[in-house]
N, CA, C and O atoms as a Tripos MOL2 file, in Angstrom:
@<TRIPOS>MOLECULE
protein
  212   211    53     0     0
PROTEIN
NO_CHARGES

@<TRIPOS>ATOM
      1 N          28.8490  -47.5300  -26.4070 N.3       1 UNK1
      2 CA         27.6180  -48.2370  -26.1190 C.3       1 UNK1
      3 C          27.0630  -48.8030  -27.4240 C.2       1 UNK1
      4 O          27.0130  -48.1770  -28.4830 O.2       1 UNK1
      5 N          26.5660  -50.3190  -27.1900 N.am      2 UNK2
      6 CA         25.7330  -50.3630  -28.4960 C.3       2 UNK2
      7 C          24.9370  -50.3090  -28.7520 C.2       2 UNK2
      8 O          24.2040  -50.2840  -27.7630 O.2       2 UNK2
      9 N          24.2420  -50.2430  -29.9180 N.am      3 UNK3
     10 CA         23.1530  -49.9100  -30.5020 C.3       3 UNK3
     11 C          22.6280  -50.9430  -30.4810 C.2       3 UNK3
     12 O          22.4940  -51.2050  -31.6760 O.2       3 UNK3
     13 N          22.1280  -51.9310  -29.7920 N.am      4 UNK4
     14 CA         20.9600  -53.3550  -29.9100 C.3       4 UNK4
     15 C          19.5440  -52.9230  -30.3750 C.2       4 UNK4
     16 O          19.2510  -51.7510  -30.1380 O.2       4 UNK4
     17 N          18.5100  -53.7920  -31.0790 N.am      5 UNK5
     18 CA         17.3840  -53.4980  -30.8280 C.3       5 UNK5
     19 C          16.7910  -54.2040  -29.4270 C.2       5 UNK5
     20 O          17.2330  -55.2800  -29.0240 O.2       5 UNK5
     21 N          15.8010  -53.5100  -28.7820 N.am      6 UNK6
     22 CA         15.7300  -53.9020  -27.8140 C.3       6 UNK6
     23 C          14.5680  -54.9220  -27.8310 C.2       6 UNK6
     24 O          13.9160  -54.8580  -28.8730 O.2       6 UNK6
     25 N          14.0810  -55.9820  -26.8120 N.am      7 UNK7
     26 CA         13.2950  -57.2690  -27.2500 C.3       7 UNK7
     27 C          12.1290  -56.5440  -26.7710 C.2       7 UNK7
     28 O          12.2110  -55.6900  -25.8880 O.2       7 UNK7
     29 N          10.7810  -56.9550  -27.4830 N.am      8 UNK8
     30 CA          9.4900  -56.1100  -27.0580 C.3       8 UNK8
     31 C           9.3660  -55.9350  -25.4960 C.2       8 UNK8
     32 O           9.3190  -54.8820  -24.8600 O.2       8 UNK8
     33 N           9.3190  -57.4070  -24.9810 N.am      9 UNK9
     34 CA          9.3410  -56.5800  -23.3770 C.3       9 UNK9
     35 C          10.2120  -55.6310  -23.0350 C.2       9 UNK9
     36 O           9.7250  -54.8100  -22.2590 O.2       9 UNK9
     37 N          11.5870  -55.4000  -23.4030 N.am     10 UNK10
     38 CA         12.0560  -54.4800  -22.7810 C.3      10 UNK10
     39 C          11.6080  -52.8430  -23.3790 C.2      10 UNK10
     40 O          11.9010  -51.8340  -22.7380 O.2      10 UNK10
     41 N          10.9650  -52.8060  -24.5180 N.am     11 UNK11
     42 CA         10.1810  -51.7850  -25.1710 C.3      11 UNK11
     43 C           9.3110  -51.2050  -24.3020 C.2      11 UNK11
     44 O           9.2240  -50.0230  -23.9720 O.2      11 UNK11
     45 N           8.4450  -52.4940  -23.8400 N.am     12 UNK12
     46 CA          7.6700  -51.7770  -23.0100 C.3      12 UNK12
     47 C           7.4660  -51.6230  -21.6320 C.2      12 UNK12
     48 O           6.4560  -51.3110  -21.0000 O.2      12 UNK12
     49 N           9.2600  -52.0530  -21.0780 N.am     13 UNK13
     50 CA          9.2060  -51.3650  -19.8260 C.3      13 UNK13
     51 C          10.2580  -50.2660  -19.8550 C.2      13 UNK13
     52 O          10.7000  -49.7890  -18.8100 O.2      13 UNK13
     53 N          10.6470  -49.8780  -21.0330 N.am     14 UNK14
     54 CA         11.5300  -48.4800  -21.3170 C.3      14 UNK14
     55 C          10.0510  -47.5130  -21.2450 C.2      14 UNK14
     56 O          10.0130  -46.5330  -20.5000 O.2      14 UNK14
     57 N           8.8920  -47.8990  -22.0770 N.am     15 UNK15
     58 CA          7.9640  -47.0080  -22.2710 C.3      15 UNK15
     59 C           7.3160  -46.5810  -21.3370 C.2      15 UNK15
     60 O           6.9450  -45.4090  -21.2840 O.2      15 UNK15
     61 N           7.0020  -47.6780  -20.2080 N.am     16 UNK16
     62 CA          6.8380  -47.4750  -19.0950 C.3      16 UNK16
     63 C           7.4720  -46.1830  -18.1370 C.2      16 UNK16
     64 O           6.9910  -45.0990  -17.8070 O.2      16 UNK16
     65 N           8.4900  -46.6970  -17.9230 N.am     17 UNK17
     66 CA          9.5600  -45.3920  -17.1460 C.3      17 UNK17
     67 C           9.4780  -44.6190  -17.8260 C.2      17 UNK17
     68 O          10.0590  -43.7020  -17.2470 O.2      17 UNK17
     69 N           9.1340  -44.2400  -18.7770 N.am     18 UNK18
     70 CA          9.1170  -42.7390  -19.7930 C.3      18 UNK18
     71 C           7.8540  -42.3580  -18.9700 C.2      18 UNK18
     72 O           8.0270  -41.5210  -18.0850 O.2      18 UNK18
     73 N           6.7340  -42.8140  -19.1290 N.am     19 UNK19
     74 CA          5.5180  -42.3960  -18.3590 C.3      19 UNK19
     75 C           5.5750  -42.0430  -17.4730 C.2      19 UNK19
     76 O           4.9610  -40.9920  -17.2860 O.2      19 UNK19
     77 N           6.2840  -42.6050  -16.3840 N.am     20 UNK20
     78 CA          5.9850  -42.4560  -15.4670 C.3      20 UNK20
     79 C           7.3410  -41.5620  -14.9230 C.2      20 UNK20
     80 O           7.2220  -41.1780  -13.7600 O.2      20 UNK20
     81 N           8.8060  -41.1230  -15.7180 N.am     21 UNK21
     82 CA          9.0390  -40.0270  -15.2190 C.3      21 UNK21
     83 C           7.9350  -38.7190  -16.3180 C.2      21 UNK21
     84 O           7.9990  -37.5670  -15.8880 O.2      21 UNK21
     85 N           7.4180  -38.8380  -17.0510 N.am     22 UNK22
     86 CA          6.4960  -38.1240  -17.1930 C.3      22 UNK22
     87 C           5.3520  -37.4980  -16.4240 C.2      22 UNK22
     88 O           4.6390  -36.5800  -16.8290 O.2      22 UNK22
     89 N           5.2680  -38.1790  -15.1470 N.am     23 UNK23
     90 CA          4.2450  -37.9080  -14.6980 C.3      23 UNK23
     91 C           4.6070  -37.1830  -13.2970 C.2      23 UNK23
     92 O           3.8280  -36.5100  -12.6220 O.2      23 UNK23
     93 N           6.0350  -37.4840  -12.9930 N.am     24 UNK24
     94 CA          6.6200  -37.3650  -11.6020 C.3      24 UNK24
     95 C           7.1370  -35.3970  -12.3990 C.2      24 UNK24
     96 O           7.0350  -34.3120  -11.8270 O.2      24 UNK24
     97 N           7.4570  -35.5860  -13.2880 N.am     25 UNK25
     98 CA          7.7880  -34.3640  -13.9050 C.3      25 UNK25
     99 C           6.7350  -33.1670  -14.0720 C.2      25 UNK25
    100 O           7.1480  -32.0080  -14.0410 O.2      25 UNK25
    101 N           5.0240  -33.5190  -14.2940 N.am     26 UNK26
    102 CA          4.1620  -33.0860  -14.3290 C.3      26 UNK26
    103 C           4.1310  -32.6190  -12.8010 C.2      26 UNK26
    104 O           4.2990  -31.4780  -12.3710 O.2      26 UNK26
    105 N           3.8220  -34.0360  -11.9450 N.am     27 UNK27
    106 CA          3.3610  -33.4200  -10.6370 C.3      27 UNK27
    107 C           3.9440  -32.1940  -10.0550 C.2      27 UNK27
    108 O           3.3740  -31.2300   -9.5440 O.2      27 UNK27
    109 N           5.5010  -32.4880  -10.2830 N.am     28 UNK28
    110 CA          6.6990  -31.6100   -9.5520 C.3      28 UNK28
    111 C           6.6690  -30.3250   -9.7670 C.2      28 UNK28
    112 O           7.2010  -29.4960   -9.0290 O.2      28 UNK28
    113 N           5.9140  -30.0230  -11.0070 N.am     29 UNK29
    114 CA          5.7340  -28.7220  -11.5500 C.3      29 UNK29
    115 C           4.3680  -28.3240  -10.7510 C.2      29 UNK29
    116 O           4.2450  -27.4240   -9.9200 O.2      29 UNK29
    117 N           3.6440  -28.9870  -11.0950 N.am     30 UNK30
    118 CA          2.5960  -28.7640  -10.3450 C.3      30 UNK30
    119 C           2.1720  -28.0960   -8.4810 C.2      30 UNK30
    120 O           1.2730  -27.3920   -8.0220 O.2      30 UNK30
    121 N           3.0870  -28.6280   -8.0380 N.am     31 UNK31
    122 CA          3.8600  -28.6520   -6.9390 C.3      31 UNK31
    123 C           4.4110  -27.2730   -6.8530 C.2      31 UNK31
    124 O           3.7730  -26.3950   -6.2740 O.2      31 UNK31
    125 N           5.3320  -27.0900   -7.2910 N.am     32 UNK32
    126 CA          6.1860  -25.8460   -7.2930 C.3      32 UNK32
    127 C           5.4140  -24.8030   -7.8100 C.2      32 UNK32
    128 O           5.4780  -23.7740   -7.1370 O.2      32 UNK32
    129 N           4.6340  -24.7520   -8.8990 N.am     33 UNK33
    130 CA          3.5740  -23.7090   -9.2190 C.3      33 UNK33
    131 C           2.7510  -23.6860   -7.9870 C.2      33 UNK33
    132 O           2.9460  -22.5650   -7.5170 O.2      33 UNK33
    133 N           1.8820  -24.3720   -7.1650 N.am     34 UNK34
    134 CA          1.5140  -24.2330   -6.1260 C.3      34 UNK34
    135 C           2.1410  -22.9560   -5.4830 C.2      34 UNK34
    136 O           1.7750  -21.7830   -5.4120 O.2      34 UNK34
    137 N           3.4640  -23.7970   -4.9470 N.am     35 UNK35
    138 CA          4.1160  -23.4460   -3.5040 C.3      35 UNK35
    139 C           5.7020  -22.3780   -4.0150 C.2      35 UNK35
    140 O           6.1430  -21.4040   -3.4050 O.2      35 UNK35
    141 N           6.0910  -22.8270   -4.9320 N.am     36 UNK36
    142 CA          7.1360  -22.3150   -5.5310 C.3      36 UNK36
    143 C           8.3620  -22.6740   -4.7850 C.2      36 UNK36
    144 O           8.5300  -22.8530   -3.5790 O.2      36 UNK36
    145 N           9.3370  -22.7490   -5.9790 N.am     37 UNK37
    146 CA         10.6360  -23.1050   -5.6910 C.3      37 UNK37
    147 C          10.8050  -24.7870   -5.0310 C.2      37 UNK37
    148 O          10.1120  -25.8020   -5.1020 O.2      37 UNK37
    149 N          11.8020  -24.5140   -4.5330 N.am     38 UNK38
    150 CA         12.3870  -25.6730   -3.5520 C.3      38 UNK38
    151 C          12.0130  -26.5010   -2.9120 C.2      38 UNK38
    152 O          12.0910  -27.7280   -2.8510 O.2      38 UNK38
    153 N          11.3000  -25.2120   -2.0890 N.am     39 UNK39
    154 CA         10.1050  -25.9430   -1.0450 C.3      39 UNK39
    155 C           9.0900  -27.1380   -1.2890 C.2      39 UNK39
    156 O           8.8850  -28.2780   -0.8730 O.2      39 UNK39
    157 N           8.6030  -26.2820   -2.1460 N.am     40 UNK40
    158 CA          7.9120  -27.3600   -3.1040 C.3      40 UNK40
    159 C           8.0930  -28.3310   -3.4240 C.2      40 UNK40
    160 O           7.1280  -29.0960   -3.4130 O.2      40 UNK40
    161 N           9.4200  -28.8450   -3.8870 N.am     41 UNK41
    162 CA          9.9870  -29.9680   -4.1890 C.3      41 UNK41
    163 C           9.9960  -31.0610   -2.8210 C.2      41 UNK41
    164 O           9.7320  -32.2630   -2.8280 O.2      41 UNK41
    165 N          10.4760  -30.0110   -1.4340 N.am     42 UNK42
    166 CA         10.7720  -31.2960   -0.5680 C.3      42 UNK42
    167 C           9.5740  -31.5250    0.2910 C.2      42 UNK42
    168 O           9.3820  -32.5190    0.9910 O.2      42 UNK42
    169 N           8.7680  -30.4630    0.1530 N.am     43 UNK43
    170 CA          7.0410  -31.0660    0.4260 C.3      43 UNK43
    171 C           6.7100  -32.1510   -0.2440 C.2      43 UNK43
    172 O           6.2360  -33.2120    0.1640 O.2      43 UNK43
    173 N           6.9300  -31.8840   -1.0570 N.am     44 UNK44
    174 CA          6.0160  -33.2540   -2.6790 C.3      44 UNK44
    175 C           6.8810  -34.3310   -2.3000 C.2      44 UNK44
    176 O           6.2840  -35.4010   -2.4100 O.2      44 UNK44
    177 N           8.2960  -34.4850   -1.8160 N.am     45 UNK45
    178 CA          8.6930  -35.7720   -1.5930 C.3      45 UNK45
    179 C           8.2840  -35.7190    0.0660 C.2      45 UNK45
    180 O           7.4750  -36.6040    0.3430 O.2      45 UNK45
    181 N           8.6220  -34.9810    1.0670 N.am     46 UNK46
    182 CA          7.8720  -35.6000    1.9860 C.3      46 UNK46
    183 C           6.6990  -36.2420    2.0040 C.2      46 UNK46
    184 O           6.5660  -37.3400    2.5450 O.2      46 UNK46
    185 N           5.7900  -35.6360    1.4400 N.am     47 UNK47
    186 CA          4.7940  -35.9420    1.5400 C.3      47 UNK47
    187 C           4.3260  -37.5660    0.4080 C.2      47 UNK47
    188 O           3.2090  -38.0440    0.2120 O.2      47 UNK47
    189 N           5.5280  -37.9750   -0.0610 N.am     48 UNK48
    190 CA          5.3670  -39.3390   -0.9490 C.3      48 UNK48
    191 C           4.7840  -38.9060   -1.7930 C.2      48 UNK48
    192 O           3.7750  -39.6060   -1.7050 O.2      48 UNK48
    193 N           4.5520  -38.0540   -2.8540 N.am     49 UNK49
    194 CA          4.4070  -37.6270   -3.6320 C.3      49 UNK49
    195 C           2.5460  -37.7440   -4.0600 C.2      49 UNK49
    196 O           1.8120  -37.6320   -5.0420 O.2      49 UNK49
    197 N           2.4570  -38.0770   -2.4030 N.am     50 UNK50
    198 CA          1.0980  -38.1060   -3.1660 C.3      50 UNK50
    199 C          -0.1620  -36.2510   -3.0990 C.2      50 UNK50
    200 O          -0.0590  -35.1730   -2.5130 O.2      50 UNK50
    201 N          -1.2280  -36.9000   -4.1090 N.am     51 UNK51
    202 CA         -1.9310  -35.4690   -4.6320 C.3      51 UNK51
    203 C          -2.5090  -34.6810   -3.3060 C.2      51 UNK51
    204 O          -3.0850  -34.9410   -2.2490 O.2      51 UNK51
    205 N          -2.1660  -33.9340   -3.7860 N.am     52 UNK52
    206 CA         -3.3380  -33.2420   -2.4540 C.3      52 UNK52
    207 C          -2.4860  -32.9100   -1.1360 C.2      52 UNK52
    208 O          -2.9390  -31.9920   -0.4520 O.2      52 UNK52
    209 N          -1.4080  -33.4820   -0.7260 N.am     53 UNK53
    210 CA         -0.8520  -33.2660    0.2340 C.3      53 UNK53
    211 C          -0.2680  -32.0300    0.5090 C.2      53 UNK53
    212 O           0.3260  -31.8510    1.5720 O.2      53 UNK53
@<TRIPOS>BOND
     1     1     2 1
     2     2     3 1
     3     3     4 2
     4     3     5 am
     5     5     6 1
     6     6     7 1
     7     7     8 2
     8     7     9 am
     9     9    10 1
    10    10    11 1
    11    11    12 2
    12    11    13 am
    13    13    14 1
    14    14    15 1
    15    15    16 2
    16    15    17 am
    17    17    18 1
    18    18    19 1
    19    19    20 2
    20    19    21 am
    21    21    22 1
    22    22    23 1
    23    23    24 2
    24    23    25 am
    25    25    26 1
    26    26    27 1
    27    27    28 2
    28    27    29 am
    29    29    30 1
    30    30    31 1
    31    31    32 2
    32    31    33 am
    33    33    34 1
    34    34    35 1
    35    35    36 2
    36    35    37 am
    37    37    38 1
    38    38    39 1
    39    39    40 2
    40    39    41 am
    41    41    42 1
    42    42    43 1
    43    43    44 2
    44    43    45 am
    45    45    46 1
    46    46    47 1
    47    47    48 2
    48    47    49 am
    49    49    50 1
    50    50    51 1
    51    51    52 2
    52    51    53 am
    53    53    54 1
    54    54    55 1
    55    55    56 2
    56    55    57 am
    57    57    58 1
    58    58    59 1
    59    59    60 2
    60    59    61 am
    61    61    62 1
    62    62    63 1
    63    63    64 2
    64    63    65 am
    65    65    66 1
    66    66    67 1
    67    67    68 2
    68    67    69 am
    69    69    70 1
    70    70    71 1
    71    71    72 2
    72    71    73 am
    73    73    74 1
    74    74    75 1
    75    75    76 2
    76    75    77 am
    77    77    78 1
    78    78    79 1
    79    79    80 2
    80    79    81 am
    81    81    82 1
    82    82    83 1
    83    83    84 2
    84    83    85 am
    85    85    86 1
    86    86    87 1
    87    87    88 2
    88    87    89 am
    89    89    90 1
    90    90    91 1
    91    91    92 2
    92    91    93 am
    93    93    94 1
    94    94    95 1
    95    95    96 2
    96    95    97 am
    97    97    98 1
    98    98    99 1
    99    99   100 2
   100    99   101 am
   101   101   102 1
   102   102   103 1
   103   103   104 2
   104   103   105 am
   105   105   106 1
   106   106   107 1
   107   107   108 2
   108   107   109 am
   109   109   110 1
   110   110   111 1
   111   111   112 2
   112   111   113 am
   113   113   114 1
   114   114   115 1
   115   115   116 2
   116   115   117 am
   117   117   118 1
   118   118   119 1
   119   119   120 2
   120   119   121 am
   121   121   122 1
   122   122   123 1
   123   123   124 2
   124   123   125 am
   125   125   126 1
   126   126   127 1
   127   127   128 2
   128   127   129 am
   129   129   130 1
   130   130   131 1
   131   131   132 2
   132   131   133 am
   133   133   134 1
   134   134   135 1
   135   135   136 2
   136   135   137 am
   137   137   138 1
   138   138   139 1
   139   139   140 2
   140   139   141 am
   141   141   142 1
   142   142   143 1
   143   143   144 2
   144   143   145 am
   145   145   146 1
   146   146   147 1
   147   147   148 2
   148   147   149 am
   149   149   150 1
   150   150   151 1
   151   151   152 2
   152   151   153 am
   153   153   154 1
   154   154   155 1
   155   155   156 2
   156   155   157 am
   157   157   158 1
   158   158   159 1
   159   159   160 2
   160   159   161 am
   161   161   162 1
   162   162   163 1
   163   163   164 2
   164   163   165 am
   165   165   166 1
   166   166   167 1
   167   167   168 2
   168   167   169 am
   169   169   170 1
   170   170   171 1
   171   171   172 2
   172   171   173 am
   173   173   174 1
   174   174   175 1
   175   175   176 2
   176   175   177 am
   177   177   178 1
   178   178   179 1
   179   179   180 2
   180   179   181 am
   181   181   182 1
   182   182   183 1
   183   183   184 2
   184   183   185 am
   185   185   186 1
   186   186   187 1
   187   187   188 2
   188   187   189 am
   189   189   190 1
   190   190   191 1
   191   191   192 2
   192   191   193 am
   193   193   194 1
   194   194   195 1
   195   195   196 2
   196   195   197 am
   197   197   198 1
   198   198   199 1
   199   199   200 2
   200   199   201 am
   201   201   202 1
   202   202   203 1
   203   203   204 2
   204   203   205 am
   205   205   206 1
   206   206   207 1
   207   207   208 2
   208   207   209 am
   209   209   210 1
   210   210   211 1
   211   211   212 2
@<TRIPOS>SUBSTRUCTURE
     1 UNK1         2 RESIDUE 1 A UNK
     2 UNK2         6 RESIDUE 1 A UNK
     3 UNK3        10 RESIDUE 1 A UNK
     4 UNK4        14 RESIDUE 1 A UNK
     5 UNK5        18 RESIDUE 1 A UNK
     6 UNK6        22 RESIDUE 1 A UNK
     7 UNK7        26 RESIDUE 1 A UNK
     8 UNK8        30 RESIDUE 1 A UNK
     9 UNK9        34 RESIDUE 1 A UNK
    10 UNK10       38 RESIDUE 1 A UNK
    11 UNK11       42 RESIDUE 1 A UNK
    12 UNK12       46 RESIDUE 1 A UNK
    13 UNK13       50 RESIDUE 1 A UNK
    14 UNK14       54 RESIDUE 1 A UNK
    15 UNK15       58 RESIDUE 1 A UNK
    16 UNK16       62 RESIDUE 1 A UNK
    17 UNK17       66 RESIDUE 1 A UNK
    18 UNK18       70 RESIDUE 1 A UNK
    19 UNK19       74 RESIDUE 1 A UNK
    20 UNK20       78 RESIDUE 1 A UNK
    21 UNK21       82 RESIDUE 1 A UNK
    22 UNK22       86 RESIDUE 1 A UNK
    23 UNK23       90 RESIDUE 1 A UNK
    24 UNK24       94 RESIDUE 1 A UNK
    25 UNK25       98 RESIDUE 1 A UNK
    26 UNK26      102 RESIDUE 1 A UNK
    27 UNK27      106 RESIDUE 1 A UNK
    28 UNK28      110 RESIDUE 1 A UNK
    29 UNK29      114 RESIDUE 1 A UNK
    30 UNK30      118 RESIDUE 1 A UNK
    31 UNK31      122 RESIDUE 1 A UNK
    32 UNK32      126 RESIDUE 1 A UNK
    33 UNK33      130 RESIDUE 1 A UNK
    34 UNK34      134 RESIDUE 1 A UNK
    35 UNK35      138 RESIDUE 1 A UNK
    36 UNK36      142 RESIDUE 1 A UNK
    37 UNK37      146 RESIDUE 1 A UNK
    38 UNK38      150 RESIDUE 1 A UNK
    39 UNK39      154 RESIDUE 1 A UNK
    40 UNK40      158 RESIDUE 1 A UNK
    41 UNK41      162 RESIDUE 1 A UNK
    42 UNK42      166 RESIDUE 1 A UNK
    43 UNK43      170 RESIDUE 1 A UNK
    44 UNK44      174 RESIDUE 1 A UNK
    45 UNK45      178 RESIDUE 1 A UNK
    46 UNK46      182 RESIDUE 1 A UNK
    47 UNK47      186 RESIDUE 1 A UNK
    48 UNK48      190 RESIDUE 1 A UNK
    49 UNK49      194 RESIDUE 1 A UNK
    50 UNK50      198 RESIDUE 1 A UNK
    51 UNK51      202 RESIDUE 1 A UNK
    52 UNK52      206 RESIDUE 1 A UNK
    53 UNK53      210 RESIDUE 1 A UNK
């Protein structure tokens, strides 16, 4: 693979997806501390991952 620098927009839609699996990573925990384990996991995607559900 090579090493390119990448052009600013694509900077900041790499930075982007960093965030935002940052945040899917937060919830998921969040989630599973709740409910624990597994379960947890396929609640939080049933439920579209949204809060509170």
């Amino acid at each position: 693979m090579e090493n390119k620098k990448l052009e600013p927009e694509e900077e900041d839609s790499a930075a982007k997806v960093q965030k935002l699996a940052e945040k899917m990573r937060f919830r998921l925990k969040e989630a599973m501390a709740q409910r624990g384990g597994s379960e947890a996991f396929l609640h939080w995607l049933r439920s579209d991952g949204k809060k509170g559900a």
